[in-house]
C-alpha positions in Angstrom: 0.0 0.0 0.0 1.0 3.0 -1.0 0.7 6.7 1.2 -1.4 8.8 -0.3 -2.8 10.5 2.4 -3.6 14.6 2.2 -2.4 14.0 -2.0 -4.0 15.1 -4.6 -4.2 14.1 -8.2 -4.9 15.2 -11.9 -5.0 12.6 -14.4 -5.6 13.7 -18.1 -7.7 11.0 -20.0 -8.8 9.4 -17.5 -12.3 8.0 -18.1 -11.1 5.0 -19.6 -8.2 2.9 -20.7 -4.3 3.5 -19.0 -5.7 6.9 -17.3 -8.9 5.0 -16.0 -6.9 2.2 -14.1 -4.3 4.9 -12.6 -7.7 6.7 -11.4 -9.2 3.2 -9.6 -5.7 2.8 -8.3 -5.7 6.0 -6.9 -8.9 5.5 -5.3 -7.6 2.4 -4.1 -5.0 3.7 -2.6 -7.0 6.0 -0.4 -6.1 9.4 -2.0 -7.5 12.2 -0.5 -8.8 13.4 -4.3 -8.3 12.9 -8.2 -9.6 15.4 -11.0 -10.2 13.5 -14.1 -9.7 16.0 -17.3 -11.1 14.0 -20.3 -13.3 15.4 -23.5 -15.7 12.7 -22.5 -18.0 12.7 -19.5 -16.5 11.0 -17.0 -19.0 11.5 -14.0 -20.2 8.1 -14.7 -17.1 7.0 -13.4 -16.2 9.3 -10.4 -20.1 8.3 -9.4 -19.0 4.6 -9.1 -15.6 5.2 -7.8 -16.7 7.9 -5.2 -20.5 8.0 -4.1 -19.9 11.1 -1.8 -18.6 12.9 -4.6 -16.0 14.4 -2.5 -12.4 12.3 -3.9 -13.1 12.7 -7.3 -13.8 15.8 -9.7 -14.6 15.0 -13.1 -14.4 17.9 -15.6 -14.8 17.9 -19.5 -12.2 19.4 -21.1 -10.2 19.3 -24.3 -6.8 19.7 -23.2 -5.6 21.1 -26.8 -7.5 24.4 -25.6 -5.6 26.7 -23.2 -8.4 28.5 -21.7 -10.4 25.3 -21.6 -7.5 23.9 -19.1 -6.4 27.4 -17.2 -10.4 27.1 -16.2 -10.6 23.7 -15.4 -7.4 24.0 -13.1 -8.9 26.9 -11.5 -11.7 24.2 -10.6 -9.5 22.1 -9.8 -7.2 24.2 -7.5 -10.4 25.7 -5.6 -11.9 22.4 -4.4 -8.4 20.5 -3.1 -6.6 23.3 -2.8 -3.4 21.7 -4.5 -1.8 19.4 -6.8 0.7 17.0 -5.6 0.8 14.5 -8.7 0.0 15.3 -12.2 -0.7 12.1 -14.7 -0.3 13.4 -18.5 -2.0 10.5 -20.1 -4.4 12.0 -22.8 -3.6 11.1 -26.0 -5.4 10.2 -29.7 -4.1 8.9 -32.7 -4.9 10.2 -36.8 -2.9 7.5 -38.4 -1.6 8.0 -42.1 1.4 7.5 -44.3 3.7 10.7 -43.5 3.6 11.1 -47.4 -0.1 11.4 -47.9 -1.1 12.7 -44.4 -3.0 15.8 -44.0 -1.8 19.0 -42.0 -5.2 18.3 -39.8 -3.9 14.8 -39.0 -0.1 15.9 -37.8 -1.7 19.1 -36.1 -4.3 17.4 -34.1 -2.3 14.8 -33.0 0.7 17.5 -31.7 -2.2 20.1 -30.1 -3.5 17.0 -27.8 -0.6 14.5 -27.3 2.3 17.3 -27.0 0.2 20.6 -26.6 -2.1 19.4 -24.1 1.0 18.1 -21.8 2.3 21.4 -21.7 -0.5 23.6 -21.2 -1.7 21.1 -18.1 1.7 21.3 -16.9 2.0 24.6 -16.7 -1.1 25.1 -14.7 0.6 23.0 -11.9 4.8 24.0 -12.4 4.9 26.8 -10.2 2.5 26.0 -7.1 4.3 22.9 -7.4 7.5 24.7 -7.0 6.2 27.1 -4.0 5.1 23.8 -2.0 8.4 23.0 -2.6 7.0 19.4 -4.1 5.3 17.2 -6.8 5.8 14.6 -8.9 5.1 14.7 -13.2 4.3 11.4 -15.1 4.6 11.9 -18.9 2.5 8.8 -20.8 4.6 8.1 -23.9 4.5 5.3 -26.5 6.5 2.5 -27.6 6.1 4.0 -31.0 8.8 6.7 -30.0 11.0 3.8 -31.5 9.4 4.6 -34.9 5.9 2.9 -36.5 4.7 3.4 -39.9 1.5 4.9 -40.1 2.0 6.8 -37.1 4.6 9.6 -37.6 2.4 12.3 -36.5 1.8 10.2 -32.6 5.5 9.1 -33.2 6.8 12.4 -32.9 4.7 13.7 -30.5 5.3 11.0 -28.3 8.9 11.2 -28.5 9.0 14.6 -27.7 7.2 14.0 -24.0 10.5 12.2 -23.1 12.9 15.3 -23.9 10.5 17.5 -22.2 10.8 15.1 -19.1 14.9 15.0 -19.3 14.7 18.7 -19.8 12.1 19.7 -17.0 13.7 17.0 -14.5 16.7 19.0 -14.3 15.3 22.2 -14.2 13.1 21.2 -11.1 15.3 18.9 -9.3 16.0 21.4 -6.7 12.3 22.0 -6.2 11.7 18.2 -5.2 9.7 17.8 -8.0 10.1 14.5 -9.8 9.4 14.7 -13.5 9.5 11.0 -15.2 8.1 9.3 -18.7 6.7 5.7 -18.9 6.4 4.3 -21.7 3.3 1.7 -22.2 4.3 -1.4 -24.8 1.1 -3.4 -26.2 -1.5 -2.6 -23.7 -5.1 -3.9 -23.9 -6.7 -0.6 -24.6 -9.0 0.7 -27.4 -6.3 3.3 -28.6 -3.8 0.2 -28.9 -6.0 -1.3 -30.7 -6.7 0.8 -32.9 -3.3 2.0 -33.9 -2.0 -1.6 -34.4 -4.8 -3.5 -35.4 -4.1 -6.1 -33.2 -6.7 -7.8 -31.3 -5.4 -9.6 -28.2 -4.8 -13.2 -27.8 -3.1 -14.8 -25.0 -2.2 -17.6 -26.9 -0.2 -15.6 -29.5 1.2 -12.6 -28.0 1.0 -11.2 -24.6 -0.6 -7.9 -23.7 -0.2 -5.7 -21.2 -2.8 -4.7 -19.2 -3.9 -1.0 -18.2 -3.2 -1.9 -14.6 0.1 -2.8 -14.9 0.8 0.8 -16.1 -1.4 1.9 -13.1 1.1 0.6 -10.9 4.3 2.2 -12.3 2.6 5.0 -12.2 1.5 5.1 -8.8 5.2 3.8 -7.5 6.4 7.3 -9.4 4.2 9.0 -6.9 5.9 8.0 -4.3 8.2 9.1 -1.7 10.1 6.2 -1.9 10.7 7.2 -5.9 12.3 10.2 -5.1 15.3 9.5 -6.5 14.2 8.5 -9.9 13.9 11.4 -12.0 14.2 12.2 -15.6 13.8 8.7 -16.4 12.2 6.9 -19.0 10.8 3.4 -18.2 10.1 1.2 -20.5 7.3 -1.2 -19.9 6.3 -4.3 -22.3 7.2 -7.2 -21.6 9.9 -7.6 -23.2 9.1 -6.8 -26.4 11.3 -4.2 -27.5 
C-alpha cells in the first residue's frame, strides 16, 4: 500500500483505458482526491468510484484548448486546494502514411498528445515549486521507437520524453520528480486501434492498463524520489 494520504491528483484521460486504471488505483490507494480531465464525460465514473462525490472531480475538457485547461485548473485548484501529482496521459491517434497525411492529422495529433502536456503542466509548475513538491508522469509510447502509419503520434510521443529529461533537471532542486513511462502493447481501445491487433493470449502477450497503473502510482511516491528524468520502459519484453 502506497501513502497517499492529504495527495491530490490530476489525471488527463482518465475515463477509460491507461488513465482510467491509474484513477481506480488511486482510489484504491485511499487518495485524498483525483480530477479526471477528459473530452468525455466522466461523472459516470467518479459516481462509481466515489459516491460522496468528494475524492473525485470530473471535468470535460479538451486539453488542446488553453483557456479550456487554465479554467478547469482553476476548478481544480479551488476544491483540493493543491496538486501534488500530475498524470499526463491524454492522447489520440490520426494514423496515415507521412507522405499522404493531411496538415489536420499531424496538427491534431501534436495540439493533444504534445500541446495538451504542456499547457496542463503549466497550470501546476509553479504552485508545485512554492510547495516545494510534486511529482510529473509523462504517458509516452513504444512508438517513439518509430511505427509506420504513425509519424504524427510518433513524434509527438517522442517529444514527451525530452521534455521530461529537460524539465527534470530544471526542477530537481524544487523536489519535483518529472519521469516518462512508456506503455508497450497494452489492452486498450487506442492500442488497438493504432496496431490493429486484437489480443490473444495464446499468441502474444498484452499488457494490461493496470500494470501501467502501478508504475505509475510507484512514481508518486516518496520512496521514488530518486528516480527522476527517467524513461521506463514497460512491455514485456518486447522491445
Amino acid at each position: 500500500m502506497f501513502d497517499f494520504s492529504n495527495k491530490y491528483a490530476v489525471v488527463t484521460g482518465g475515463r477509460q483505458g491507461i488513465g482510467e486504471a491509474i484513477v481506480r488505483r488511486f482510489i484504491a490507494e485511499q487518495i485524498s482526491g483525483v480530477a479526471i480531465l477528459d473530452i468525455q464525460d466522466s461523472r459516470a465514473l467518479a459516481e462509481e468510484l466515489d459516491p460522496s462525490g468528494e475524492r473525485l472531480l470530473p471535468i470535460v475538457c479538451d486539453i488542446a484548448d488553453r483557456d479550456a485547461v487554465a479554467a478547469a485548473f482553476r476548478q481544480i485548484y479551488q476544491q483540493f486546494g493543491r496538486v501534488d501529482f500530475l498524470i499526463n496521459n491524454a492522447g489520440i491517434a490520426r494514423d496515415g502514411l507521412f507522405h499522404t497525411m493531411e496538415d489536420e492529422q499531424w496538427e491534431t495529433v501534436l495540439d493533444v498528445n504534445l500541446k495538451g502536456a504542456y499547457h496542463c503542466t503549466r497550470q501546476v509548475i509553479n504552485p508545485m515549486r512554492e510547495q516545494a513538491s510534486g511529482r510529473i508522469v509523462f504517458l509516452s509510447s513504444i512508438a517513439i521507437y518509430g511505427v509506420a502509419n504513425e509519424s504524427n503520434y510518433s513524434a509527438s510521443k517522442g517529444a514527451l520524453y525530452t521534455l521530461t529529461k529537460t524539465l527534470a533537471r530544471e526542477q530537481m532542486r524544487h523536489n519535483i520528480t518529472v519521469n516518462c513511462v512508456i506503455p508497450g502493447p497494452i489492452d486498450t481501445a487506442l492500442f488497438q486501434y493504432v496496431s490493429g491487433f486484437n489480443p490473444n493470449p495464446n499468441v502474444q502477450r498484452v499488457g494490461k492498463p493496470e500494470d501501467v497503473a502501478s508504475l505509475v502510482c510507484y512514481l508518486c511516491t516518496d520512496e521514488a524520489y530518486f528516480i527522476n528524468g527517467a524513461r521506463i520502459d514497460i512491455n514485456g519484453g518486447l522491445q
